[in-house]
C-alpha positions as CSV (number, residue, x, y, z in Angstrom):
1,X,0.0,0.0,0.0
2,X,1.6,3.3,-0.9
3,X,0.5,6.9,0.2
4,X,1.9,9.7,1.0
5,X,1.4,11.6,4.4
6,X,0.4,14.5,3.2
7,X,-2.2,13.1,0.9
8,X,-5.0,16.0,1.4
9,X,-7.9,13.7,0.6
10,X,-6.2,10.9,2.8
11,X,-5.1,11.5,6.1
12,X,-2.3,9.6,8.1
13,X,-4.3,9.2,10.9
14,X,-6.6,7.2,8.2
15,X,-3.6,4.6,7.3
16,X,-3.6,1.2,8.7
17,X,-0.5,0.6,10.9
18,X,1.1,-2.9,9.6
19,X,-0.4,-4.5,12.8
20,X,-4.1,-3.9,11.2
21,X,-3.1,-5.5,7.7
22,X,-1.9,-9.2,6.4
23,X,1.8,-10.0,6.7
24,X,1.6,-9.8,3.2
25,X,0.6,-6.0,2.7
26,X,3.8,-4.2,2.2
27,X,2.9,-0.4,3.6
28,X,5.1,2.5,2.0
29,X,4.4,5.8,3.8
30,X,6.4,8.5,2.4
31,X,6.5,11.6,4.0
32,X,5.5,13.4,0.9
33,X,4.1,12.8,-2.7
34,X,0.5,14.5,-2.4
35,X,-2.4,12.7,-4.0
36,X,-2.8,10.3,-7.1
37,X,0.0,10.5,-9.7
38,X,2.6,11.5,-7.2
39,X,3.3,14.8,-8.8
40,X,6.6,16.5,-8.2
41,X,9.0,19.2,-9.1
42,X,8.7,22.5,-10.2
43,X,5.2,23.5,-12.2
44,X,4.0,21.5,-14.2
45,X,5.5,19.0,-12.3
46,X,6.7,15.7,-13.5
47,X,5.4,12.5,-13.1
48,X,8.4,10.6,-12.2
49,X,8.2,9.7,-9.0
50,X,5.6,6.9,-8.5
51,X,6.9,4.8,-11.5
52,X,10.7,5.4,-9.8
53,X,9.4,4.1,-6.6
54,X,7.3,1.2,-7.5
55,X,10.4,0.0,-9.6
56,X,12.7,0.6,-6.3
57,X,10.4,-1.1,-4.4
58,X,10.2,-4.8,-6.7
59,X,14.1,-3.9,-7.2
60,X,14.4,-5.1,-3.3
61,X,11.2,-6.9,-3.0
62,X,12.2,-9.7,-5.7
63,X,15.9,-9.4,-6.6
């Protein structure tokens, strides 16, 4: 499960902690990254950073 902190539509208090979720659920919390799409950078943004993290992410995951 991946969202960020400061989702606006989302709080954190919201988020499950990994003791409410399966051993399987993998939670990634990030302190920022907004909502949907993960925007970041300077306007207009770039859309970057949630492909970049999901390939991190099976990088240690599986390899």
């Amino acid at each position: 499960m991946l969202n960020a902190l400061n989702d606006p539509f989302l709080p954190s208090r919201a988020l499950p902690s990994s003791d409410q979720v399966a051993a399987a659920v993998k939670l990634d919390y990030p302190r920022e990254g907004g909502h949907v799409g993960f925007v970041s950078g300077s306007f207009p943004g770039r859309l970057d950073w949630l492909p970049d993290r999901l390939l991190h992410l099976f990088q240690h995951e599986v390899g």
